[in-house]
C-alpha positions as MATLAB code, in Angstrom:
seq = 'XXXXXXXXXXXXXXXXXXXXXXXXXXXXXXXXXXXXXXXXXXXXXXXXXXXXXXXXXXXXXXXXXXXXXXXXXXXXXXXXXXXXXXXXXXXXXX';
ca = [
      19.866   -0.250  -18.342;
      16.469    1.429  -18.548;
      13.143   -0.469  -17.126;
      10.636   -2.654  -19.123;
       7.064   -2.560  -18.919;
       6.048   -6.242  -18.891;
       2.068   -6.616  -20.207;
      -0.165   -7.666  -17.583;
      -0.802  -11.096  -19.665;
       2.533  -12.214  -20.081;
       2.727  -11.340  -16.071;
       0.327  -13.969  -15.756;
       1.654  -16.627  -17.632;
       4.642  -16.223  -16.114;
       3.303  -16.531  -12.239;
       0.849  -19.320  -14.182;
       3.815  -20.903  -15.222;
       6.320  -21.289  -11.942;
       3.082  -22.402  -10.172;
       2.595  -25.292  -12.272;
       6.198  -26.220  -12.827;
       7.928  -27.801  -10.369;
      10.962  -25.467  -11.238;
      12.985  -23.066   -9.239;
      12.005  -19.178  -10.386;
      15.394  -18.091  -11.230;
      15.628  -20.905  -13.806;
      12.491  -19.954  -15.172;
      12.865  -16.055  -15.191;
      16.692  -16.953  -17.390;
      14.074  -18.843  -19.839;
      11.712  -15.577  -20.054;
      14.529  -13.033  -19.959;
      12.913  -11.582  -16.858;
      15.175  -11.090  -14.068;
      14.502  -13.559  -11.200;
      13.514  -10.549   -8.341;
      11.350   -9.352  -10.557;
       9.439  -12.737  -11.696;
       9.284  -13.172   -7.211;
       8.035   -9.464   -7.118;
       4.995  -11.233   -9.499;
       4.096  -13.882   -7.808;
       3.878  -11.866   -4.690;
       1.694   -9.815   -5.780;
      -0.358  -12.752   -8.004;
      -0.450  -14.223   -4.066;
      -1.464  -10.942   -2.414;
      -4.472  -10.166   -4.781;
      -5.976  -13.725   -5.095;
      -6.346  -13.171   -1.050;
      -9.552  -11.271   -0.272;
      -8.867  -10.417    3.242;
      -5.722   -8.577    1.946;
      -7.819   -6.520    0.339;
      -9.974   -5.429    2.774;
      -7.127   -5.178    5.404;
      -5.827   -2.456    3.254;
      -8.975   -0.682    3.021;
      -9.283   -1.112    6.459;
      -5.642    0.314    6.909;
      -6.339    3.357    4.822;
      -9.311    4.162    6.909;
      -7.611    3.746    9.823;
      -5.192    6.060    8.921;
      -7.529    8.809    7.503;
      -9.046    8.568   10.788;
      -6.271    9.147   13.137;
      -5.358   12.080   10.342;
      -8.668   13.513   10.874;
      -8.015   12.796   14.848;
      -5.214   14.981   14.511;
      -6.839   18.049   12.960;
      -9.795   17.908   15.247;
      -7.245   18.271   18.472;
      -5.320   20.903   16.517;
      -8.598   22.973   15.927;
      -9.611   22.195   19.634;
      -6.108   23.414   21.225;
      -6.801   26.711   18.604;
      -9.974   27.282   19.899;
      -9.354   26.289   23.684;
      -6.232   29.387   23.912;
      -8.464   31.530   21.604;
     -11.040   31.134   24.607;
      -8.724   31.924   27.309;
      -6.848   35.199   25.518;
     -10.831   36.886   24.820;
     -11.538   36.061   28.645;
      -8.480   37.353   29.737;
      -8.783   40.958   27.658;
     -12.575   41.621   29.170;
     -12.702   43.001   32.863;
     -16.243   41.718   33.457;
];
């Protein structure tokens, strides 16, 4: 059983559709042929993109995690440079 790609507007129609029927999803998805996880997998993501602050929580989150990679490197070049430091003073007899 391979996978289907579903276009984006029958997607919609779909989510469209359970939201303005009064009927469960699994019923629904039998009608379309569209498994019933998948049809919820839809709608989740119909809900998650419709709400703005989702959107820039993720951004948010991917910043957030650049900068604590970034954090890392910095303290890795620092430690580099901080026993670099100490080796040169301790090789010169001044």
């Amino acid at each position: 059983m391979g996978t289907h790609k579903y276009p984006a507007e029958f997607r919609a129609d779909a989510v469209a559709l359970v939201r303005s029927s009064g009927r469960p999803v699994s019923r629904i998805a039998a009608e379309l042929g569209v498994n019933h996880e998948t049809l919820r997998q839809w709608i989740k993501a119909a809900e998650k993109a419709e709400r703005p602050e989702a959107v820039a929580e993720s951004a948010k989150d991917a910043e957030i995690a650049a900068l604590r990679k970034q954090v890392r490197e910095l303290e890795m070049e620092r430690d580099v440079l901080r026993r670099a430091a100490k080796y040169f003073a301790g090789e010169t007899n001044w």
